[in-house]
C-alpha positions as CSV (number, residue, x, y, z in Angstrom):
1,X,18.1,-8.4,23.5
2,X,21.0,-5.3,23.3
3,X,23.7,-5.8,26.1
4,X,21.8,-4.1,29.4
5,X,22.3,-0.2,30.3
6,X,23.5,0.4,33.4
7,X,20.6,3.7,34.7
8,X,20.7,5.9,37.4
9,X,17.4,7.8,37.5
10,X,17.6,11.2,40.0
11,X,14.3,12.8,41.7
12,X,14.0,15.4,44.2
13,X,10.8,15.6,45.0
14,X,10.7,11.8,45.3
15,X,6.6,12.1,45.5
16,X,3.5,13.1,43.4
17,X,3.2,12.6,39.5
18,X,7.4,12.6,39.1
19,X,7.9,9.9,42.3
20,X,4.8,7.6,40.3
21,X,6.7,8.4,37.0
22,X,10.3,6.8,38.6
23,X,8.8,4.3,40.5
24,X,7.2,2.9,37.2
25,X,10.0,3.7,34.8
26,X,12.6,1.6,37.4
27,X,10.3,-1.2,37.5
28,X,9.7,-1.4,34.3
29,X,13.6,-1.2,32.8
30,X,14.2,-3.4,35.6
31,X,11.7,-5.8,33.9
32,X,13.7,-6.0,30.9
33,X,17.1,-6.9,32.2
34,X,18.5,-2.9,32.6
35,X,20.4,-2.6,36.2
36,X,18.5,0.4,37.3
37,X,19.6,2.6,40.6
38,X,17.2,5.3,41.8
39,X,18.9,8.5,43.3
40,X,16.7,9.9,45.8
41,X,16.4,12.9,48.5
42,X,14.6,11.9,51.6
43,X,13.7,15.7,52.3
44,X,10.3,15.7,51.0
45,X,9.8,12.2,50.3
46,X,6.4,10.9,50.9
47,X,6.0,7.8,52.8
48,X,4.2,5.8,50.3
49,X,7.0,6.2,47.6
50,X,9.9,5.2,50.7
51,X,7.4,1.8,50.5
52,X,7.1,1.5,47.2
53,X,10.5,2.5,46.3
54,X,11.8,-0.3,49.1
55,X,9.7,-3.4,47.5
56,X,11.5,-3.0,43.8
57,X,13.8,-5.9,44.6
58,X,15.5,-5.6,41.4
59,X,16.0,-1.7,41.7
60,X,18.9,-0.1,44.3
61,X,18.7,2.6,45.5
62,X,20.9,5.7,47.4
63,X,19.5,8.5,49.3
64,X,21.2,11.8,48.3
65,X,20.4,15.0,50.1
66,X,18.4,17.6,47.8
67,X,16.6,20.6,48.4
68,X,13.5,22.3,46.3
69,X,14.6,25.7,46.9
70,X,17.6,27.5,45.2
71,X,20.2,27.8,47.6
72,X,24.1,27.0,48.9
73,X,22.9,23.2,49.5
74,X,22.6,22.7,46.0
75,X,26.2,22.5,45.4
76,X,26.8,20.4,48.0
77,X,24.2,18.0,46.7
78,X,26.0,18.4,42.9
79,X,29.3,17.6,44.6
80,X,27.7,14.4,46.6
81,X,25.8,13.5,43.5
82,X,29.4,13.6,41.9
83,X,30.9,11.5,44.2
84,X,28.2,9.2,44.3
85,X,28.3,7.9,39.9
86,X,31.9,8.0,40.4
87,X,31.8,5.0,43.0
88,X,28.6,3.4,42.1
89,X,29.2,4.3,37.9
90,X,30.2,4.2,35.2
91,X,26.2,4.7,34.5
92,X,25.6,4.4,30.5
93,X,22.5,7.0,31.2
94,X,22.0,9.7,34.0
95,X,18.7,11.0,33.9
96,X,16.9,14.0,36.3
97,X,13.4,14.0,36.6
98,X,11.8,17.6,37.7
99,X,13.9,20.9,37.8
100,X,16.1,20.5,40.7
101,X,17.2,16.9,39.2
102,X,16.8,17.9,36.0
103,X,19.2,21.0,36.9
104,X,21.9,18.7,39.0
105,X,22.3,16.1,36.2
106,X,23.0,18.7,33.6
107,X,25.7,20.2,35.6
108,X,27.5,17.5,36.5
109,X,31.2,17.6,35.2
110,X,31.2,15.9,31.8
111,X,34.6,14.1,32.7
112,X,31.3,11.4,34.5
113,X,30.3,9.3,31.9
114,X,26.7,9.0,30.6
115,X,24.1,10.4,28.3
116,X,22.7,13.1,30.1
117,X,18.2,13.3,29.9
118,X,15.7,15.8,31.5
119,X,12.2,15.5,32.1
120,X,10.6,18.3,33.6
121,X,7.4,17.0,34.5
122,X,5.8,20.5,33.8
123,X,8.8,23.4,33.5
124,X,7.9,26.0,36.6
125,X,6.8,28.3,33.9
126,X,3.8,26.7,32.3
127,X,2.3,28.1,35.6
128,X,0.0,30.9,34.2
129,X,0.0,33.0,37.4
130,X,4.0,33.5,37.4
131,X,4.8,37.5,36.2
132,X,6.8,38.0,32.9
133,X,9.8,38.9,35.0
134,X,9.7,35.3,36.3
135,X,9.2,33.7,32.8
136,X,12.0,35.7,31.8
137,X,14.6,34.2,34.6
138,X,13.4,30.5,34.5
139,X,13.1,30.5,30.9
140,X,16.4,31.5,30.5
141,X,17.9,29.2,32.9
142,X,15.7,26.4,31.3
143,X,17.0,27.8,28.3
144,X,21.0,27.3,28.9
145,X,20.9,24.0,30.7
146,X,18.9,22.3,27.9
147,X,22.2,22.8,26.4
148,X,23.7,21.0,28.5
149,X,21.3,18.2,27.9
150,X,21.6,15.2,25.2
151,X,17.8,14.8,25.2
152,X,14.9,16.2,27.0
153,X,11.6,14.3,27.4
154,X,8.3,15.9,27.4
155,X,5.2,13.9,28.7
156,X,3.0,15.8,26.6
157,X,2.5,17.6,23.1
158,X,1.9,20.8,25.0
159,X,5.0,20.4,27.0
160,X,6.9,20.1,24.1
161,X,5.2,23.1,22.6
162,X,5.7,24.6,26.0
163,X,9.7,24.0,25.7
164,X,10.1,25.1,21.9
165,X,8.4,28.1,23.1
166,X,11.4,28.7,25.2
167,X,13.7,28.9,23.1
168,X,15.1,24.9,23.8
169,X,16.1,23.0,20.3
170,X,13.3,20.9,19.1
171,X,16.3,18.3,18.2
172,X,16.0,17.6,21.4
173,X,12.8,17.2,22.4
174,X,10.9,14.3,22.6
175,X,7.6,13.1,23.6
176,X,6.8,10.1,25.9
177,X,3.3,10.0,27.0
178,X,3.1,8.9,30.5
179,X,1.7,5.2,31.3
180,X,-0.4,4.0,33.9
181,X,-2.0,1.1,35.0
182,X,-5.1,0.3,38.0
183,X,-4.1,-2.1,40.6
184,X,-4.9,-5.9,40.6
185,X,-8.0,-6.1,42.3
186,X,-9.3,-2.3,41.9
187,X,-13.4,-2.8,42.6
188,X,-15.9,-0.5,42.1
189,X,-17.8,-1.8,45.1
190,X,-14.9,-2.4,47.4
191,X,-14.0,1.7,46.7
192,X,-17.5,3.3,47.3
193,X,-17.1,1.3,50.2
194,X,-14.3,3.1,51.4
195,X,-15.5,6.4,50.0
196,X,-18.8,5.9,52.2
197,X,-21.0,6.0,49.2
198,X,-24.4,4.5,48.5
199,X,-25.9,2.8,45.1
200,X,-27.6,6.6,44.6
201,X,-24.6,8.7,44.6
202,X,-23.3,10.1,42.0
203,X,-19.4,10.4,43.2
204,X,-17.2,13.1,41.4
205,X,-13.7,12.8,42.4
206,X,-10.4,15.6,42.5
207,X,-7.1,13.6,43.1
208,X,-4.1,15.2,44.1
209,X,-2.4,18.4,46.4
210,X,-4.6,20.9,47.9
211,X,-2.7,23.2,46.5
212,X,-3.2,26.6,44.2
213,X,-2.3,25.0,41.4
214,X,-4.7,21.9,41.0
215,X,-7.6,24.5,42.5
216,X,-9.1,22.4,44.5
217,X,-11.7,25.6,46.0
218,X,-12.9,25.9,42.6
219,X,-13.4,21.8,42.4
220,X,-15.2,22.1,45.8
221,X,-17.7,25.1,45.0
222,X,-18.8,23.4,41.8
223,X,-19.5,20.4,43.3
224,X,-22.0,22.3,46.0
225,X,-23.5,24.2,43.1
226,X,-24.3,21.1,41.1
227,X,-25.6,19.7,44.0
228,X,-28.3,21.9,43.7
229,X,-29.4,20.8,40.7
230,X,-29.0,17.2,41.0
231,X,-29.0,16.3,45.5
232,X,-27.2,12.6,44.9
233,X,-23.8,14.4,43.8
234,X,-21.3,13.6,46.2
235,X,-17.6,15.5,45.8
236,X,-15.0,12.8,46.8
237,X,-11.7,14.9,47.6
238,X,-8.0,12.5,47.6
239,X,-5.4,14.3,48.7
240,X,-3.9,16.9,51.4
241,X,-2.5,20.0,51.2
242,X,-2.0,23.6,52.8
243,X,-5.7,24.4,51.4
244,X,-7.9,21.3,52.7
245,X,-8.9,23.5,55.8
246,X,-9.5,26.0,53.2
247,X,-11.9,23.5,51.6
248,X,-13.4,22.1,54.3
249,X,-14.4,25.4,55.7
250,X,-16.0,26.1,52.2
251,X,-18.2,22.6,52.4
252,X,-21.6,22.5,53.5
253,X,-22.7,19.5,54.8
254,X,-21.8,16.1,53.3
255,X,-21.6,17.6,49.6
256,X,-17.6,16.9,49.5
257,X,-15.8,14.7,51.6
258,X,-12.5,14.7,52.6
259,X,-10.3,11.4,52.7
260,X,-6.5,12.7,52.6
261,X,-4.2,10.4,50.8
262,X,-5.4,7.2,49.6
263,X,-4.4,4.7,47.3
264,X,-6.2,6.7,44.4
265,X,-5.4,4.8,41.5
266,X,-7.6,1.7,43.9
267,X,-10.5,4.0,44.1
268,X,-10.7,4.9,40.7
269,X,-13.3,2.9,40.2
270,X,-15.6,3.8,42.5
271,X,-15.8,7.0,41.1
272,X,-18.7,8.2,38.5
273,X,-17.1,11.4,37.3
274,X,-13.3,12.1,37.6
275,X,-13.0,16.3,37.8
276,X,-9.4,17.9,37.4
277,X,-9.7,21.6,38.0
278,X,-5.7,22.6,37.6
279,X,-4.3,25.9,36.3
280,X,-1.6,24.0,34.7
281,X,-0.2,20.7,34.1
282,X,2.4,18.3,32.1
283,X,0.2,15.0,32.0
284,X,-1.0,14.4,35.2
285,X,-1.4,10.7,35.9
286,X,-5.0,11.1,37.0
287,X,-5.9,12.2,34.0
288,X,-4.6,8.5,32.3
289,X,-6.0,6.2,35.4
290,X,-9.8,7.9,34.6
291,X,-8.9,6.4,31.2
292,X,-7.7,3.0,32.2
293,X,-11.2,3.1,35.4
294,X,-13.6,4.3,32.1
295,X,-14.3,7.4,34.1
296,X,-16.3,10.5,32.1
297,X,-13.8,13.2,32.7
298,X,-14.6,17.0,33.1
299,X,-11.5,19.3,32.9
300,X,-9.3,22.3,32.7
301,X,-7.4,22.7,29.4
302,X,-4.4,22.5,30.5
303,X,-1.2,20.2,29.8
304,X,-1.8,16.4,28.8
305,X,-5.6,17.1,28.4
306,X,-5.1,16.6,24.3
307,X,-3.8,13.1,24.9
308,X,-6.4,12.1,27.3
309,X,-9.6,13.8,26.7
310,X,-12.0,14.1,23.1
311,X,-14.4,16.6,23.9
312,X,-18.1,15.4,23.6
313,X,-16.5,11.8,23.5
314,X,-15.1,11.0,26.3
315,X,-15.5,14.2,28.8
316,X,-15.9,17.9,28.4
317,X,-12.7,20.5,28.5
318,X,-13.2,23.9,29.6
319,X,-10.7,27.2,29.4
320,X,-8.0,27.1,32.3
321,X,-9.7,30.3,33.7
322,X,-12.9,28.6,33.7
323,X,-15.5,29.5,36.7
324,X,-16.9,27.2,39.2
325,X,-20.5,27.7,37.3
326,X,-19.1,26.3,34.0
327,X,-17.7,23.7,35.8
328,X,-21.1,23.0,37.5
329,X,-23.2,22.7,34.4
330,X,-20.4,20.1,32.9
331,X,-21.0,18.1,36.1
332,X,-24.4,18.1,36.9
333,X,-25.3,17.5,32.9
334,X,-23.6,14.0,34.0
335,X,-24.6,13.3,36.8
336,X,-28.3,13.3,35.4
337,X,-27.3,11.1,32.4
338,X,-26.3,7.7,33.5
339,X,-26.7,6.9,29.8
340,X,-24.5,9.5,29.0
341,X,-21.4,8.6,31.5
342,X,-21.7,5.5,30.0
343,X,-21.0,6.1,27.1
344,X,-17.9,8.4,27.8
345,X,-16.3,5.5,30.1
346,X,-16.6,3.2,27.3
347,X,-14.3,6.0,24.9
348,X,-12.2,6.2,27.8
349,X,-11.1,2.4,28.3
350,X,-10.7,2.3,24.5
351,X,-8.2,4.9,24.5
352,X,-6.4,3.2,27.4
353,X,-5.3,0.8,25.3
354,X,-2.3,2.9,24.3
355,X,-1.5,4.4,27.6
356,X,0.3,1.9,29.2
357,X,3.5,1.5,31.5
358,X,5.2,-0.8,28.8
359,X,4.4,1.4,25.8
360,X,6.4,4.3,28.2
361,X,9.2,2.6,28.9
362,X,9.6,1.5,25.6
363,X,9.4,4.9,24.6
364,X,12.0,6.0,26.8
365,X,14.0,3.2,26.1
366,X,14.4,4.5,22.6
367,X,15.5,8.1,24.1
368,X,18.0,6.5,25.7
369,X,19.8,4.9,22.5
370,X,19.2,8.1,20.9
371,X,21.0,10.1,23.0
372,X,23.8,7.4,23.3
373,X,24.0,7.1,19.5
374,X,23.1,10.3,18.2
């Protein structure tokens, strides 16, 4: 094996898709004999990736103060972040994950040693509801820091696409699919159990914020209009957000239940259909557990979806702008085939096969001698 790398991996938002993707990707390097120390800002952490993040034995870690908005702070969290590799370095790799990472890493003073990497984990303006003046302004600061970059990582082909768009060299783009895995012990019985479902149910689940951009409204009023077609549906919503008493006051009945944050990747199996109903993505890690669960997928075409979903095969893919109605049809069509969602899980478990942790790591592995030996 190549001498070690000594890696400092930096997150923000030190939750969500991004927390999953660091709390894998240190493992993982870990595995292999790297020294890996995770750089994290407690502001927004979620408890479960504090626990997770704590139970890597081989992995340190250093709490750094970092904000999500633009402000003053940020260049007191640059200079602490500074000061931090100076003492703990040198680091042969320094690599942000998610803008305000992303955007600290790249301006850190080159005289700190290490190859610097990005991954954005879906650049702010792949969201299709932000104006062209927006666009304009994050694209061009996307634009000039990607300079400042010696690779950047895209977790999907339409990232990548995304990025070129922008204006960023494709000489340094890369793609590295993300990897997922269930947990030891996931049971389909053991999670309708704890969904509160019967044998008859037909469960369709939505993983992930209640937030406008996974549109969990629209997931909710296809579910009820299914129902009406076929009664057993159940809507099976994991997650919390500022629009879950939006939701709720939308749901009639016991259509679509509510269970906040759960271990989702767990429950995976219990579910029948796996619905993502996003206005935009990167490669959302749902999206590769419905894979690895052989769960029939119905979704938006957004980021990640290419990698993940054959139409007719494996799930259906509808426009981003789709309505609740064509999202109905897709489900209900399911939910009365049995046959049918059997035969889509079986497409998804086969292309699991190449969708795993160690297959991303390795991946990013290679990034990282690329950028150090260019």
């Amino acid at each position: 094996m190549p001498d070690p790398l000594n890696i400092a991996l930096v997150l923000e938002t030190s939750g969500g898709g991004s927390g999953r993707h660091v709390l894998d990707l240190a493992e993982g390097l870990a595995e292999l004999g790297h020294r890996v120390t995770v750089i994290w800002s407690p502001v927004r952490a979620q408890d479960d990736f504090r626990t997770q993040l704590m139970a890597l034995d081989k992995v340190a870690n250093l709490p750094l103060e970092m904000h999500r908005a633009v402000g003053l702070a940020d260049y007191s969290s640059l200079r602490a972040l500074a000061g931090l590799l100076r003492t703990q370095g040198p680091f042969d790799v320094l690599h942000g994950h998610s803008s305000k990472a992303g955007a600290l890493v790249r301006l850190l003073p080159r005289a700190i040693p290490g190859a610097r990497i990005y991954t954005p984990h879906a650049f702010r303006t792949m969201d299709p509801t932000m104006g062209a003046r927006g666009v304009r302004v994050y694209g061009t600061i996307e634009r000039l820091l990607a300079g400042r970059a010696d690779r950047i990582i895209a977790v999907s082909a339409a990232e990548k696409t995304h990025a070129i768009g922008l204006g960023i060299n494709p000489a340094k783009l890369t793609t590295v699919v993300n990897g997922a895995s269930l947990p030891p012990g996931a049971d389909r019985e053991k999670a309708r159990d704890v969904m509160g479902l019967t044998q008859e149910d037909v469960a369709v689940g939505f993983i992930g914020r209640l937030d406008d951009q996974k549109a969990p409204l629209r997931f909710v009023q296809a579910v009820h209009l299914a129902a009406q077609t076929f009664p057993n549906l159940r809507g099976v919503v994991i997650g919390d957000g500022h629009l879950r008493a939006a939701c709720e006051a939308q749901n009639g009945g016991d259509t679509v239940r509510f269970l906040g944050w759960q271990d989702g990747p767990a429950l995976f199996p219990g579910l029948d259909v796996f619905c993502m109903t996003s206005h935009y993505e990167a490669m959302p890690y749902t999206l590769i557990e419905a894979l690895h669960a052989g769960v029939p997928i119905v979704t938006t075409r957004v980021g990640g979806v290419e990698e993940t979903v054959c139409e007719g095969k494996n799930g259906f893919v509808l426009s981003a702008d789709c309505t609740a109605e064509d999202l109905a049809e897709r489900l209900a069509g399911l939910a009365e085939n049995a046959k049918l969602r059997a035969e889509f899980g079986a497409v998804s478990r086969a292309l699991a096969r190449d969708r795993t942790v160690e297959t991303m790591v390795r991946e990013t592995i290679a990034v990282y001698d690329a950028a150090r030996h260019p």
